[in-house]
RODO-2510 file (C-alpha; in nm, 4 decimals, decimal comma):
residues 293
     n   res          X          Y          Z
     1     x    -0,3948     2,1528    -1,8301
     2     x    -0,2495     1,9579    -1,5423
     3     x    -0,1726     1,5926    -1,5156
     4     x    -0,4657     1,4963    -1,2828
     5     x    -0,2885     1,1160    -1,2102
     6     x     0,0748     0,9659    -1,2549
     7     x     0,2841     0,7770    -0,9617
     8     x     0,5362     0,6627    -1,0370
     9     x     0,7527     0,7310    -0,7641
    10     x     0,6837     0,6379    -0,3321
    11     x     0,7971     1,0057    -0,2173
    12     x     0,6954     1,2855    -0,3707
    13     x     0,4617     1,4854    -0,2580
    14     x     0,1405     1,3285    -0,2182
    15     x    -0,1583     1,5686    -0,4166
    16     x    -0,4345     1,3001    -0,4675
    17     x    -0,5134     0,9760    -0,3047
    18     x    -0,8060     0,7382    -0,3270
    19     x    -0,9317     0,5932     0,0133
    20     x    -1,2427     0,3792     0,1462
    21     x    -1,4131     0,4855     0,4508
    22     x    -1,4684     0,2345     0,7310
    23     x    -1,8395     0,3210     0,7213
    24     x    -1,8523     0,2380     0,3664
    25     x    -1,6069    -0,1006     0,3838
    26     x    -1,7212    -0,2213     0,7181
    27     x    -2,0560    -0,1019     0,6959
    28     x    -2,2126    -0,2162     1,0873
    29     x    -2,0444    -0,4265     1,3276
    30     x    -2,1907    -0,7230     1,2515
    31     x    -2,0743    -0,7303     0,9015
    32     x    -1,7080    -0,6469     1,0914
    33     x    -1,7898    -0,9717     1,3001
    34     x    -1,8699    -1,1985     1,0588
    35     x    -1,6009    -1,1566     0,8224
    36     x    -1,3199    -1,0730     1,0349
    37     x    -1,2649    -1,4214     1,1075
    38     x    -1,3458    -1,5384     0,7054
    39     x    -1,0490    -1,3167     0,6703
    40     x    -0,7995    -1,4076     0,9155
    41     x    -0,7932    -1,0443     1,0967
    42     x    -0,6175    -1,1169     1,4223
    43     x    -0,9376    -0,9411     1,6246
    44     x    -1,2733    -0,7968     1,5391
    45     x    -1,2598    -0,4092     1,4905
    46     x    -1,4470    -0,1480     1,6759
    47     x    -1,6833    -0,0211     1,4076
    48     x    -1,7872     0,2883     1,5563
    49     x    -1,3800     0,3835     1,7237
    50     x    -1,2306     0,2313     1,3537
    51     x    -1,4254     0,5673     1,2489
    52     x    -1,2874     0,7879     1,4465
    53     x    -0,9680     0,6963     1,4300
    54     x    -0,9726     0,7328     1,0244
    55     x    -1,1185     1,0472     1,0535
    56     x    -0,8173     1,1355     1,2254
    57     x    -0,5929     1,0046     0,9464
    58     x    -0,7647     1,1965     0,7059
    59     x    -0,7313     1,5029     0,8745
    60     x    -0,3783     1,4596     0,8717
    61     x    -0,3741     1,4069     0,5045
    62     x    -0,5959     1,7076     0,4105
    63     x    -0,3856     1,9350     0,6575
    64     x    -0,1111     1,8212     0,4408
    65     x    -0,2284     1,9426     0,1523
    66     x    -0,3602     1,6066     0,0045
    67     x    -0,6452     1,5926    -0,1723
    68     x    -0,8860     1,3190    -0,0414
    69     x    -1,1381     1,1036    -0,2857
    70     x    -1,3372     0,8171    -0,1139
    71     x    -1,4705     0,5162    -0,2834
    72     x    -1,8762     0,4412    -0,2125
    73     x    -1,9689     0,1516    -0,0078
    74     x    -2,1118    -0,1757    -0,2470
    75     x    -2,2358    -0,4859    -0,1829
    76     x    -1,9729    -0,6980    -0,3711
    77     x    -1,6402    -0,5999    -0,1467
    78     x    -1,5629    -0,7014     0,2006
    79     x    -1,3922    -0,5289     0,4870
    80     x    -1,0609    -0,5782     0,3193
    81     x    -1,1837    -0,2757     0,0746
    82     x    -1,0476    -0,0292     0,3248
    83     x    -0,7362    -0,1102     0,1815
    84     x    -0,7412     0,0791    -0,1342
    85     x    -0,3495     0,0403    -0,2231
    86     x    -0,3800    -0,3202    -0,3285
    87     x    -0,6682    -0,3637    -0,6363
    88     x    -0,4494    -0,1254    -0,8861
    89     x    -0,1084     0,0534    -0,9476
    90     x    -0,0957     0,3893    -1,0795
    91     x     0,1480     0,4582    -1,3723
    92     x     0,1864     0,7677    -1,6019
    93     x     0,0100     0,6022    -1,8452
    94     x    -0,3143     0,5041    -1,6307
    95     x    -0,4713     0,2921    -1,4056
    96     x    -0,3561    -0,1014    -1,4102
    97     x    -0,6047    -0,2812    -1,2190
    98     x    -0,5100    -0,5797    -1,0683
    99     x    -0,6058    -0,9537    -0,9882
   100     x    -0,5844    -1,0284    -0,6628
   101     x    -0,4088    -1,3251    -0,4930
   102     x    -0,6651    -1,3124    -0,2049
   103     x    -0,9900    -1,4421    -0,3559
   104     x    -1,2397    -1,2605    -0,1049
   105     x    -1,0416    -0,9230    -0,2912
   106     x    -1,0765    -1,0196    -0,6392
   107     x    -1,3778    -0,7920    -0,6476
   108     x    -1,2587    -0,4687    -0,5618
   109     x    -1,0585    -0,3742    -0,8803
   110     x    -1,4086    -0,3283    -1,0358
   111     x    -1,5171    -0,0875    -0,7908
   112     x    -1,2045     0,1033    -0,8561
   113     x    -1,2736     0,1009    -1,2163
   114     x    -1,5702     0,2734    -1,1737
   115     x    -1,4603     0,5053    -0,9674
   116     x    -1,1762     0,5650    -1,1388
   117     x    -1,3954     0,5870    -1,4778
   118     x    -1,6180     0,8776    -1,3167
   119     x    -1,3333     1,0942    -1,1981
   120     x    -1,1662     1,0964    -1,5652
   121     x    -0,9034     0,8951    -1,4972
   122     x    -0,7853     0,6160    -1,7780
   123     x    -0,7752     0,2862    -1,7382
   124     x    -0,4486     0,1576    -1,8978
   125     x    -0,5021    -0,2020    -1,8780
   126     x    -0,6121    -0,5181    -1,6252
   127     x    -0,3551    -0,8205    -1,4691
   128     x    -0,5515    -1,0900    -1,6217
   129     x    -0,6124    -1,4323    -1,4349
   130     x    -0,4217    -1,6900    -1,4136
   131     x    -0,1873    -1,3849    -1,3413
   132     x    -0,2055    -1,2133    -0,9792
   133     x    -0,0646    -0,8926    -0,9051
   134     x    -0,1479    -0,6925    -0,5460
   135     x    -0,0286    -0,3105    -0,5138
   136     x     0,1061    -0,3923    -0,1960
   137     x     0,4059    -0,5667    -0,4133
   138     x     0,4640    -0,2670    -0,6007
   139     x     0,7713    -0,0413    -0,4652
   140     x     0,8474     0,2808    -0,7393
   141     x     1,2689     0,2855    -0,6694
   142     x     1,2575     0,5887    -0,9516
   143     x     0,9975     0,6964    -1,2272
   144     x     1,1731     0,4217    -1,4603
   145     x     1,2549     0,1548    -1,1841
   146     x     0,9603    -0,0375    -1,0334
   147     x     1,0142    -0,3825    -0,8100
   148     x     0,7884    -0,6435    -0,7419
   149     x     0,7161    -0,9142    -0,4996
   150     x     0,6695    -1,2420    -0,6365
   151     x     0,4978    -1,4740    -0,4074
   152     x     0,1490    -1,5968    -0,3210
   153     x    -0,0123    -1,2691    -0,3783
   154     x     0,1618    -1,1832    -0,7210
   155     x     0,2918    -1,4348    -0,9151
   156     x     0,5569    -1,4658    -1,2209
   157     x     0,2296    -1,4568    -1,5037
   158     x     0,1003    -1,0975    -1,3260
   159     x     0,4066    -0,9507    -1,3275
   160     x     0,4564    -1,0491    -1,6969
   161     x     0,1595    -0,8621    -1,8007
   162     x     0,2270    -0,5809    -1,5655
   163     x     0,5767    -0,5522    -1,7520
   164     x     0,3504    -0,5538    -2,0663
   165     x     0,0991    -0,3049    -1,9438
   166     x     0,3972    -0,0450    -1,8459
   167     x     0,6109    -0,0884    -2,1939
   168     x     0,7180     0,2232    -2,2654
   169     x     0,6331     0,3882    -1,9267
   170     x     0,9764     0,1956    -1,7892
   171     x     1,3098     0,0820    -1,8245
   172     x     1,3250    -0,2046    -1,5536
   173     x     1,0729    -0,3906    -1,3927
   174     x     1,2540    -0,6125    -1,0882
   175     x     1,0959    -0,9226    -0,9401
   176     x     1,1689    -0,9770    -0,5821
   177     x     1,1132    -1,3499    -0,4609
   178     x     0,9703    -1,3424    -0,1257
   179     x     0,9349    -1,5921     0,1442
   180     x     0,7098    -1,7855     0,2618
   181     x     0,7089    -1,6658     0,6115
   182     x     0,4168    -1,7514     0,7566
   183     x     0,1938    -1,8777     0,4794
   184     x    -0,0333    -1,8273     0,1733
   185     x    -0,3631    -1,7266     0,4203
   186     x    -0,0634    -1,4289     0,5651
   187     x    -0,0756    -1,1065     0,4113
   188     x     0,2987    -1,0530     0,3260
   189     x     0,3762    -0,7772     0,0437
   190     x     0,6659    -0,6520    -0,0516
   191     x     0,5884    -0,3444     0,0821
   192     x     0,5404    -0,5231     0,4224
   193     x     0,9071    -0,5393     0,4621
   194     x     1,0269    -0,1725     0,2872
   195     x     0,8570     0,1828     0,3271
   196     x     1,0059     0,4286     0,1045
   197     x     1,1189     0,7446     0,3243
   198     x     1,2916     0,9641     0,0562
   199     x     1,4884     0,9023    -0,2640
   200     x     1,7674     0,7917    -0,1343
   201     x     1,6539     0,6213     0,2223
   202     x     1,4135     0,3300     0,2811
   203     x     1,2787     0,1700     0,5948
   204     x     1,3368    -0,2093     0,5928
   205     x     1,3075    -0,5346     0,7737
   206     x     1,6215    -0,7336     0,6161
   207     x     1,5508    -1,0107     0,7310
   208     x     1,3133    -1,0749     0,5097
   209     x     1,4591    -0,9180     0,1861
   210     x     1,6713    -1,1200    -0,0583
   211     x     1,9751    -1,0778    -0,0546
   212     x     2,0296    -0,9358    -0,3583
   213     x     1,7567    -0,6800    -0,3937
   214     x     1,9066    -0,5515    -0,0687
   215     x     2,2345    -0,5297    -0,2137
   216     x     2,0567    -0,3574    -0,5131
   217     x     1,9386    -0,0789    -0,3062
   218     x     2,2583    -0,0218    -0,1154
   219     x     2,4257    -0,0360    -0,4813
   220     x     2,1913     0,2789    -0,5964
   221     x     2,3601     0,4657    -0,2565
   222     x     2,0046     0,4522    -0,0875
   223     x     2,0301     0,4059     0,2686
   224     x     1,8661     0,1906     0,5108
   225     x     1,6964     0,2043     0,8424
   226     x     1,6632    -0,1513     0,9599
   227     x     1,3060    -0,2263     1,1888
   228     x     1,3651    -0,3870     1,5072
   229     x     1,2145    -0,7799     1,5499
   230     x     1,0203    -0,6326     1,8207
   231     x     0,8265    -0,3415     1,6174
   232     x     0,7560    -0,5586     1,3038
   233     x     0,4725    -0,7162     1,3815
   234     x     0,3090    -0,4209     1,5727
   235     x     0,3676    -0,2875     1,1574
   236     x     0,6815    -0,0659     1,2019
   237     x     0,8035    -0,1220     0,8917
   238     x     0,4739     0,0400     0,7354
   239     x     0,5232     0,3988     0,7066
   240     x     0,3731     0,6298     0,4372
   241     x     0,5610     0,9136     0,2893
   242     x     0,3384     1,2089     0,2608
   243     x     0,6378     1,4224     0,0796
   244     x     0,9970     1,3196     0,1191
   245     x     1,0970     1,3014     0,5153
   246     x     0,7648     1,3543     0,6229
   247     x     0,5664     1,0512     0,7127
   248     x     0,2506     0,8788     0,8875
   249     x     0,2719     0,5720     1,0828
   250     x     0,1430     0,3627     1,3564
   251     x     0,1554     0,4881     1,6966
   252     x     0,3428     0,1934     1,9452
   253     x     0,6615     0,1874     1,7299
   254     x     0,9182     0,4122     1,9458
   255     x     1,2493     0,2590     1,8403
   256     x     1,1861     0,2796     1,4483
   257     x     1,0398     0,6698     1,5250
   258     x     1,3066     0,6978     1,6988
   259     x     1,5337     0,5740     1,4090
   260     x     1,3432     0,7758     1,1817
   261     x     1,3559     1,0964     1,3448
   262     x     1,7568     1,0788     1,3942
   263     x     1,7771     1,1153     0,9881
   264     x     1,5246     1,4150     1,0308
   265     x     1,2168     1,2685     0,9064
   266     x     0,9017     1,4510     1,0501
   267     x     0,7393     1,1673     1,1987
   268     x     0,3351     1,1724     1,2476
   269     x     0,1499     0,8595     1,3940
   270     x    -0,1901     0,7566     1,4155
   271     x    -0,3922     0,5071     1,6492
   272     x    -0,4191     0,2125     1,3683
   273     x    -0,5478    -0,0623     1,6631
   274     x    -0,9091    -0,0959     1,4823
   275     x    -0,7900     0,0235     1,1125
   276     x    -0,4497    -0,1465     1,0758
   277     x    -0,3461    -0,3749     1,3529
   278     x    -0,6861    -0,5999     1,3365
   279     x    -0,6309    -0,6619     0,9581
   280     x    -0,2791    -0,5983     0,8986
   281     x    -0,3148    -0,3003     0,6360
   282     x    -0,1135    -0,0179     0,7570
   283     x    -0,0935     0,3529     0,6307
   284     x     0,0398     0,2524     0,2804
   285     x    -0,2355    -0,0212     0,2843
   286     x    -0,4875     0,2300     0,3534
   287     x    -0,4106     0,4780     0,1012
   288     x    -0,3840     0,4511    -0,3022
   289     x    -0,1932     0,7924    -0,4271
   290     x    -0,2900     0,8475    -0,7679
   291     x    -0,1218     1,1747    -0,8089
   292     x     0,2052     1,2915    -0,6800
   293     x     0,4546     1,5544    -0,7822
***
């Protein structure tokens, strides 16, 4: 029988992902306006065009060949549960479901368990408080090679245990310092600052790597393509690979398409104004792969 999970890796071909409709995280617009601001989303979204423009996404991904699951709206989880990538990382040896360092999140790993649960798909272990570990931190360099972001989402205790959880699944598990940019309330990731385009070329903001991790990466011959200032925030540097060289991002992003496109990568986009902009969770944010290969 198949593998029916394992992802270890940010470019292989996507076959499975697990995603949260807005109808089931947002629920109405008034749910949308009252927690928008609890949350620090830079605008309210459009409930009903937030819809459509998913939709749209999706249809992308199931043209693509990627097999679409969708967690079911609950009571305990709050807008920020249309970003599936962040309650758990997927490894070969199951689901590790995470602690959150945003407290209005901490709930969602649960619902993800469940899911998870009813779809056959084992749980491996759990990032266990005082430890904090997000998804978003989690870049795959190879099958063996995982980094992580350590700052106020995931701290040094979370990625201890995820170390821990992975044993033998690894051979290196690299912790990234990050900045503090523009504070603890900010959602920065690792992954907010590098998109994986193929094996051996990333998209990156380097102004906000360290140093040596960036050195690291041009060490292992993987070339960059550097974000302009003026297409980071407007989430430039958040591009999902849907197989290697082809990739979804944000529409409004011209001179890192641009960039992209000159290295022939097949470059989709995708209205994320209610979806991504509002609540700063781009395509990767959006989507949690649980199978590729």
């Amino acid at each position: 029988m198949d593998k029916n999970f394992g992802c270890q890796n940010m470019v292989s071909p996507i076959k499975r992902v697990l995603m949260k409709h807005p109808k089931d995280a947002y629920q109405n617009q008034e749910k949308v306006n009252v927690q928008s601001p609890q949350l620090h989303y830079i605008g309210k979204p459009d409930f009903e065009k937030a819809q459509t423009d998913y939709e749209k996404l999706v249809a992308f991904l199931e043209s693509s060949g990627v097999e679409v699951h969708f967690l079911p709206a609950d009571e305990t989880t709050s807008l920020d549960s249309v970003y599936t990538h962040d309650p758990c990382v997927i490894s070969n040896g199951g689901v590790i479901l995470c602690t959150m360092g945003k407290e209005a999140r901490i709930p969602e790993s649960k619902a993800m368990e469940a899911y998870f649960e009813s779809i056959g798909i084992p749980i491996l272990g759990r990032i266990e408080y005082p430890g904090t570990l997000e998804g978003g931190d989690v870049v795959w360099i190879d099958d063996r090679t995982v980094a992580v972001g350590e700052g106020y989402r995931s701290n040094a205790a979370g990625i201890r245990q995820f170390r821990e959880l992975l044993g033998h699944h690894v051979d290196e598990v690299i912790s990234v310092p990050l900045p503090h940019w523009t504070g603890p309330a900010d959602c920065l990731h690792l992954m907010s600052n590098i998109s994986p385009i193929d094996h051996d070329l990333y998209l990156v903001y380097s102004r906000l790597l360290p140093v040596p991790f960036r050195k690291y990466l041009l060490h292992r011959q993987i070339k960059l393509i550097e974000v302009p200032d003026e297409e980071y925030d407007s989430m430039g540097c958040n591009v999902l690979a849907i197989s290697p060289r082809k990739v979804i991002m944000l529409k409004g992003n011209p001179i890192t398409q641009n960039r992209l496109e000159n290295e022939g990568v097949d470059v989709h986009t995708y209205d994320g104004s209610e979806i991504s902009l509002k609540g700063a969770g781009g395509p990767t944010c959006l989507t949690r792969p649980f199978l590729r290969g």
